[in-house]
PAFITOR-707752 format. One line per 10 residues: number of its first residue (from 1); for each residue x, y, z of N, C-alpha, C. Coordinates in Angstrom, 3 decimals. Example, Ala and Ser with C-alpha at 12.3 -4.5 7.8 and 13.67 -1.06 7.14 Angstrom:
# PAFITOR-707752
1 = 13.190,-5.690,7.800,12.300,-4.500,7.800,13.200,-3.300,7.800 | 12.850,-2.250,7.080,13.670,-1.060,7.140,12.900,0.030,7.870
This chain:
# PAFITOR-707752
1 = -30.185,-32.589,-14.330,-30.270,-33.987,-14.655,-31.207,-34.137,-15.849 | -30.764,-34.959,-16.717,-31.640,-34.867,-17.914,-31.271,-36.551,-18.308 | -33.052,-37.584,-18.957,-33.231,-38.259,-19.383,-32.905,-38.159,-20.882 | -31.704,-38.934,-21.366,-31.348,-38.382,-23.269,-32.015,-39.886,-24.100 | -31.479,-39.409,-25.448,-31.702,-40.597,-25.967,-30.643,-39.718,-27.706 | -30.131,-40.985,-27.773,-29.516,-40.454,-28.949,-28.807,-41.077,-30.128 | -29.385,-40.864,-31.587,-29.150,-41.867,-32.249,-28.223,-41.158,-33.411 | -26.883,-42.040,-33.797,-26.461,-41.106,-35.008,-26.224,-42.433,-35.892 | -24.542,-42.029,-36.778,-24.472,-42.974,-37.563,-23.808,-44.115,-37.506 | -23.529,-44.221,-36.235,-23.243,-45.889,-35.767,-23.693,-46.197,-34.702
11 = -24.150,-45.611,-33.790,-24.905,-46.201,-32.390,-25.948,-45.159,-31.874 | -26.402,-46.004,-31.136,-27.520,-45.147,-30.277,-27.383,-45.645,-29.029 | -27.610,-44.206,-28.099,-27.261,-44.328,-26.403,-28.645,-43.871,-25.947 | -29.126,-44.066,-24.683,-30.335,-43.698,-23.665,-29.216,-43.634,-22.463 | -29.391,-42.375,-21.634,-28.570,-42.431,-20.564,-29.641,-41.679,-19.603 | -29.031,-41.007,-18.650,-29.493,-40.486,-17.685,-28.324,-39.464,-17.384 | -28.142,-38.663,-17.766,-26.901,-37.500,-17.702,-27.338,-36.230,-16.653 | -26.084,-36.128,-15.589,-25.903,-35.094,-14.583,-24.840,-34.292,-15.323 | -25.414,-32.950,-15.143,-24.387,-31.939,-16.018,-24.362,-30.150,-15.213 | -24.731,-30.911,-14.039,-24.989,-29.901,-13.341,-23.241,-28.895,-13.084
21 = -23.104,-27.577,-12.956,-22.015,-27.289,-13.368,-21.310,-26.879,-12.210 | -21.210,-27.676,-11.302,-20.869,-28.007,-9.593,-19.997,-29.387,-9.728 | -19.036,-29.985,-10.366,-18.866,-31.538,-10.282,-19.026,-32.083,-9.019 | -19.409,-31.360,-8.022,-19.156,-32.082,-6.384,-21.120,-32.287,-6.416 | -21.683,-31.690,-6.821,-23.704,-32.051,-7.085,-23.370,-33.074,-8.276 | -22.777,-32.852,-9.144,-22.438,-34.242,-9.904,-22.614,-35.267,-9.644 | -21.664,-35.095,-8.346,-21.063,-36.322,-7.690,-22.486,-37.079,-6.726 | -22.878,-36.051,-6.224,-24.101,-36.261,-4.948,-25.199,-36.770,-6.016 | -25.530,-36.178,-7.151,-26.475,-37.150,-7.840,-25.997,-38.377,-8.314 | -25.090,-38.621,-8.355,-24.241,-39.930,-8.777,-24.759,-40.690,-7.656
31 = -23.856,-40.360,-6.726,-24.327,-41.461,-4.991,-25.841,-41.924,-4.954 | -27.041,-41.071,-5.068,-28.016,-41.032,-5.120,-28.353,-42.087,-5.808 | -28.070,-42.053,-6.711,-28.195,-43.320,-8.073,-27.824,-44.370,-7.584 | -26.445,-44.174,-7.043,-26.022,-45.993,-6.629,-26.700,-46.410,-5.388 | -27.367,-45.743,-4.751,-28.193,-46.115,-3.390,-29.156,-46.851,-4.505 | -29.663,-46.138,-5.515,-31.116,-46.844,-6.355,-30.308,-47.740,-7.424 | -29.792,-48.256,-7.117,-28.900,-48.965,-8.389,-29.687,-49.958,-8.257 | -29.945,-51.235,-7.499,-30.772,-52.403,-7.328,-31.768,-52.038,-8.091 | -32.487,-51.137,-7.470,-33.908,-50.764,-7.824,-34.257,-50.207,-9.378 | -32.965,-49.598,-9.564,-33.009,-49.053,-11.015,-32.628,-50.399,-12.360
41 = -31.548,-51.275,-11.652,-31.421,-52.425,-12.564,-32.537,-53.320,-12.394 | -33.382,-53.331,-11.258,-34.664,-54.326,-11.734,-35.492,-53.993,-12.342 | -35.678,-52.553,-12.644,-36.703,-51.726,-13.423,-36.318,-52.185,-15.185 | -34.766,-51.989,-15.243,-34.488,-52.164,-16.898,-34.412,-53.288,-16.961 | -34.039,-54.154,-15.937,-34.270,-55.571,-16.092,-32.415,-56.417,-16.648 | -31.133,-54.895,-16.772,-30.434,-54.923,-17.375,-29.373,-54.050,-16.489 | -27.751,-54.316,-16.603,-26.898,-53.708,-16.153,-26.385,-53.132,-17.398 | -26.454,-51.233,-16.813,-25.956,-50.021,-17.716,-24.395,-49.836,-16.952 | -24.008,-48.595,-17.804,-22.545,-48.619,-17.643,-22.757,-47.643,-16.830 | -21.751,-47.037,-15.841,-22.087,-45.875,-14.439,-20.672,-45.176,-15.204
51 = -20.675,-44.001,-15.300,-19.708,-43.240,-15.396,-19.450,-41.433,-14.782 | -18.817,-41.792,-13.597,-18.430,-40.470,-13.004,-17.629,-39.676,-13.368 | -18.116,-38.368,-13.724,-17.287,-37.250,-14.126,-16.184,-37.281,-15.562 | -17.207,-37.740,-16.611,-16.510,-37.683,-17.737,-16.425,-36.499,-18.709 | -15.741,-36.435,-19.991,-15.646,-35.064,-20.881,-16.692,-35.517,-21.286 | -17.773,-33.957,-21.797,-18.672,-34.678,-22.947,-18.142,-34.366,-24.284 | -19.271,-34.116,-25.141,-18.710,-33.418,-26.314,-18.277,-32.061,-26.819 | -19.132,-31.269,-25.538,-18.551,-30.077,-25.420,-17.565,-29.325,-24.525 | -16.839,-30.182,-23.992,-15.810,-30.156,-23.022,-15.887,-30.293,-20.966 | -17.138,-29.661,-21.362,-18.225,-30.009,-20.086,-18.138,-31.248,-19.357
61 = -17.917,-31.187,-18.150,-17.907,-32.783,-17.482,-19.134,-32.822,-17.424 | -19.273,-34.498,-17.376,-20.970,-34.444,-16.862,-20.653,-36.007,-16.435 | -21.478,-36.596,-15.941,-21.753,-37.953,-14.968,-23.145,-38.415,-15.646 | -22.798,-39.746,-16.139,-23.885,-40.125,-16.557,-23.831,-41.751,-16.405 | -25.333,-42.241,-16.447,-25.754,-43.658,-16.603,-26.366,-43.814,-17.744 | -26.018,-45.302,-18.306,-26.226,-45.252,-19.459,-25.974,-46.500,-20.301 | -26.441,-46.680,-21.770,-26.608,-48.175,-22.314,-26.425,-47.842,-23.382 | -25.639,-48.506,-24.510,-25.324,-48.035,-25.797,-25.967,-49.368,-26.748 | -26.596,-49.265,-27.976,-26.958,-50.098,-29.236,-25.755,-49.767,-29.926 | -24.662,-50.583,-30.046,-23.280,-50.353,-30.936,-23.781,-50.931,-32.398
71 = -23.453,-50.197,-33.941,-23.559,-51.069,-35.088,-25.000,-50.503,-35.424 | -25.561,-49.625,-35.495,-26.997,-48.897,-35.321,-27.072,-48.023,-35.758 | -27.632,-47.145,-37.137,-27.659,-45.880,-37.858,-28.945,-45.524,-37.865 | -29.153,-44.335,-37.297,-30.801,-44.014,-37.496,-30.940,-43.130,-39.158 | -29.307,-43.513,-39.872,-29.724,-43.095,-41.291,-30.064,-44.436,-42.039 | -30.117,-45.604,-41.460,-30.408,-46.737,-42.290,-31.363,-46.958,-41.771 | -32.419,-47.235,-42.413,-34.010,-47.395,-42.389,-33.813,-49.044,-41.802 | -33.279,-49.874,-42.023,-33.118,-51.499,-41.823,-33.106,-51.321,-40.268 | -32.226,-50.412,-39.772,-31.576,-50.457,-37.999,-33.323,-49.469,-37.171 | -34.062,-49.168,-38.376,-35.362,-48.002,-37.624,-35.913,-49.005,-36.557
81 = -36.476,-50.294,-36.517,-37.180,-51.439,-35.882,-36.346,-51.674,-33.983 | -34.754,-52.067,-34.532,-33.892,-52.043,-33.713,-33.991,-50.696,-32.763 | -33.459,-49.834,-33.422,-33.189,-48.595,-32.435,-34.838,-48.181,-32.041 | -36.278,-48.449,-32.527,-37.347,-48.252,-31.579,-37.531,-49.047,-30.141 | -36.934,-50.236,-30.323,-37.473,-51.570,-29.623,-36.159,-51.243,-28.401 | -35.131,-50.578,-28.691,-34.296,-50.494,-28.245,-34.493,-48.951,-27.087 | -35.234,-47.793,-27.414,-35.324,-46.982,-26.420,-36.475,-46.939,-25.871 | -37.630,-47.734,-26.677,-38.783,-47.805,-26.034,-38.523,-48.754,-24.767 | -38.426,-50.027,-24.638,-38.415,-50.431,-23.951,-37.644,-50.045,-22.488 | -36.374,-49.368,-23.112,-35.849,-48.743,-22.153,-36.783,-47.305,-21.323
91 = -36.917,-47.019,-21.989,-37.479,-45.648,-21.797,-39.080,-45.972,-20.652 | -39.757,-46.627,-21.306,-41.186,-47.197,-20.289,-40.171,-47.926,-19.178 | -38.995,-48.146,-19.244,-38.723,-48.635,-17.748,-38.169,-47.682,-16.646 | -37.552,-46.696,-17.538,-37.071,-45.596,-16.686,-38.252,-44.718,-16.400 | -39.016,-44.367,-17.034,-40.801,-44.033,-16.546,-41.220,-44.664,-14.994 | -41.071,-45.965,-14.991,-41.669,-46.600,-13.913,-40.080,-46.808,-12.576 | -39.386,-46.559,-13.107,-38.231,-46.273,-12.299,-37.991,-44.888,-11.680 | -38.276,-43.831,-12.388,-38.400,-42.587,-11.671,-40.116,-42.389,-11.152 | -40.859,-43.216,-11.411,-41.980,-42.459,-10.640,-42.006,-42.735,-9.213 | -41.096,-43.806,-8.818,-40.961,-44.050,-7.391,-39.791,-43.121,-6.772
101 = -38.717,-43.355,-7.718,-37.036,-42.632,-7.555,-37.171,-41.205,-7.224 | -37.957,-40.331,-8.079,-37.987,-38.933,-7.892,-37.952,-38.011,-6.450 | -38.479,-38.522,-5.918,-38.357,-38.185,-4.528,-37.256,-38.288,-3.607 | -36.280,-39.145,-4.132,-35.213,-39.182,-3.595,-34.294,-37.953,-3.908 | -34.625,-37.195,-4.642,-33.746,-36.296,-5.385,-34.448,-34.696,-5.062 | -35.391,-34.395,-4.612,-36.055,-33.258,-4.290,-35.236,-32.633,-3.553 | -34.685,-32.606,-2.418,-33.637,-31.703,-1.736,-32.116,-31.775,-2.270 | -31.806,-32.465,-3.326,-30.435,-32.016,-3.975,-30.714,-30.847,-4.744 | -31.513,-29.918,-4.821,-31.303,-28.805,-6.125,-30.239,-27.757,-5.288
Protein backbone atom coordinates (compact mmCIF):
# COMPACT_ATOMS: atom_id res chain seq x y z
CA UNK A 1 0.00 0.00 0.00
CA UNK A 2 1.54 3.18 -0.88
CA UNK A 3 0.46 7.01 -0.22
CA UNK A 4 1.32 8.73 -4.09
CA UNK A 5 1.12 12.02 -5.28
CA UNK A 6 1.61 12.88 -8.85
CA UNK A 7 1.95 15.72 -11.05
CA UNK A 8 2.55 15.82 -14.93
CA UNK A 9 1.43 17.82 -17.88
CA UNK A 10 -2.17 18.12 -17.43
CA UNK A 11 -3.21 16.91 -14.01
CA UNK A 12 -2.20 15.98 -10.77
CA UNK A 13 -3.54 12.92 -8.64
CA UNK A 14 -2.92 12.07 -4.61
CA UNK A 15 -4.28 8.57 -4.17
CA UNK A 16 -3.76 5.87 -1.86
CA UNK A 17 -2.76 2.82 -4.17
CA UNK A 18 -2.92 -1.13 -3.24
CA UNK A 19 -0.61 -2.95 -5.62
CA UNK A 20 -0.08 -5.72 -3.68
CA UNK A 21 0.47 -8.67 -6.27
CA UNK A 22 -2.39 -11.03 -4.74
CA UNK A 23 -5.64 -9.09 -6.38
CA UNK A 24 -7.75 -11.04 -3.68
CA UNK A 25 -5.25 -8.73 -0.58
CA UNK A 26 -6.14 -6.05 -3.10
CA UNK A 27 -9.38 -6.63 -2.59
CA UNK A 28 -9.20 -7.12 1.47
CA UNK A 29 -7.37 -3.74 1.60
CA UNK A 30 -10.05 -2.24 -0.45
CA UNK A 31 -12.94 -3.55 2.12
CA UNK A 32 -10.82 -2.22 4.87
CA UNK A 33 -11.03 1.21 3.39
CA UNK A 34 -14.73 1.17 2.86
CA UNK A 35 -15.33 0.14 6.58
CA UNK A 36 -13.09 3.69 7.07
CA UNK A 37 -14.75 5.44 4.29
CA UNK A 38 -16.92 7.83 6.74
CA UNK A 39 -13.99 8.36 8.71
CA UNK A 40 -11.63 8.84 5.86
CA UNK A 41 -14.15 11.38 3.99
CA UNK A 42 -14.43 13.47 7.21
CA UNK A 43 -10.73 13.65 7.49
CA UNK A 44 -10.46 15.18 3.65
CA UNK A 45 -13.47 16.85 4.32
CA UNK A 46 -14.20 15.62 0.48
CA UNK A 47 -15.54 12.58 -1.63
CA UNK A 48 -12.51 10.72 -3.69
CA UNK A 49 -13.11 8.33 -6.43
CA UNK A 50 -12.80 4.33 -5.06
CA UNK A 51 -11.52 2.19 -7.76
CA UNK A 52 -11.19 -1.67 -7.54
CA UNK A 53 -8.81 -3.57 -9.44
CA UNK A 54 -7.79 -1.36 -12.25
CA UNK A 55 -4.76 -1.49 -15.13
CA UNK A 56 -2.07 0.80 -14.10
CA UNK A 57 0.48 2.08 -16.29
CA UNK A 58 2.47 -0.75 -16.18
CA UNK A 59 -0.02 -3.34 -16.81
CA UNK A 60 -0.16 -4.26 -13.12
CA UNK A 61 -3.61 -4.18 -11.48
CA UNK A 62 -3.69 -2.19 -8.55
CA UNK A 63 -6.82 -0.72 -6.43
CA UNK A 64 -6.68 2.59 -5.54
CA UNK A 65 -8.40 5.74 -3.78
CA UNK A 66 -8.01 8.77 -5.03
CA UNK A 67 -8.65 12.64 -6.23
CA UNK A 68 -7.50 14.19 -9.40
CA UNK A 69 -6.63 18.38 -10.07
CA UNK A 70 -7.76 18.07 -13.96
CA UNK A 71 -6.19 21.25 -16.26
CA UNK A 72 -2.84 21.39 -13.94
CA UNK A 73 0.92 21.25 -15.30
CA UNK A 74 3.62 21.10 -12.82
CA UNK A 75 5.59 22.41 -16.10
CA UNK A 76 3.68 25.73 -15.84
CA UNK A 77 4.94 27.72 -13.04
CA UNK A 78 1.20 29.72 -12.98
CA UNK A 79 -0.57 26.00 -11.90
CA UNK A 80 2.87 25.72 -8.96
CA UNK A 81 0.35 27.66 -6.13
CA UNK A 82 -2.68 25.34 -7.28
CA UNK A 83 -1.06 21.97 -7.37
CA UNK A 84 0.76 22.94 -3.64
CA UNK A 85 -2.58 23.97 -2.00
CA UNK A 86 -3.93 21.07 -3.72
CA UNK A 87 -1.70 18.04 -2.12
CA UNK A 88 -0.86 19.78 0.88
CA UNK A 89 -3.97 20.07 2.15
CA UNK A 90 -4.78 16.76 1.11
CA UNK A 91 -1.88 15.17 2.29
CA UNK A 92 -1.99 16.80 6.26
CA UNK A 93 -5.43 15.14 6.07
CA UNK A 94 -4.45 11.78 5.15
CA UNK A 95 -1.60 12.21 7.99
CA UNK A 96 -4.34 12.63 10.55
CA UNK A 97 -6.49 9.98 8.85
CA UNK A 98 -3.96 7.21 9.01
CA UNK A 99 -2.67 7.98 12.42
CA UNK A 100 -5.87 6.58 13.81
CA UNK A 101 -6.59 4.11 10.52
CA UNK A 102 -3.23 2.27 10.68
CA UNK A 103 -4.10 -0.17 12.99
CA UNK A 104 -6.76 -1.40 11.23
CA UNK A 105 -4.46 -2.81 8.69
CA UNK A 106 -1.63 -4.54 10.87
CA UNK A 107 -2.83 -8.17 10.43
CA UNK A 108 -3.51 -7.90 6.58
CA UNK A 109 0.30 -8.32 5.60
Amino acid sequence: MYFRMDAGKKSATISISMEHGDPDMQELYFEQFLELKDHLENELQETWEWQLKSSGDDGKTITKIYKELADASVFNRDDWPELISFFKQRLIALDRFWENAKYSFQNLR
